[in-house]
C-alpha positions, 0 to 999 in steps of 0.5 A: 456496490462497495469500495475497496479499502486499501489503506494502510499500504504505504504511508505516502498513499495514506498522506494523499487520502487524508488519513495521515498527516504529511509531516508524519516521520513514516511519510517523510522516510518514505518521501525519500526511500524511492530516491535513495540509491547507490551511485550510479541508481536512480531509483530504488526499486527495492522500495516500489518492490515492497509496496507492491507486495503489500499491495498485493498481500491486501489484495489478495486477503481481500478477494479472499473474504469477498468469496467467503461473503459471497460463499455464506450469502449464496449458499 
């Protein structure tokens, strides 16, 4: 069995992986997006909200070549 790839999502998750550097402009910019906020927020939910579909994006191209492999290999 493989894994599933999910890089390229967000650039902080990339950083914890090893496959860019903490000191990467992106990753620094991101560092500070969740907390970034009108007064009176703690939080930028905006930002969680873009990772999540990027997350979700991926995912979902990802069950769809799965199922292709799967169609051309069993059928």
């Amino acid at each position: 069995m493989g894994a599933i790839k999910m890089h390229g999502i967000w650039a902080i998750g990339d950083a914890l992986l090893g496959l860019m550097s903490w000191r990467s402009p992106l990753v620094q910019l991101e560092l500070h997006q969740p907390f970034d906020t009108p007064p009176g927020h703690w939080f930028n939910s905006k930002f969680v909200e873009e990772i999540q579909t990027r997350f979700d994006e991926k995912l979902e191209s990802m069950v769809e070549t799965f199922q292709l492999v799967q169609k051309r290999a069993f059928s």
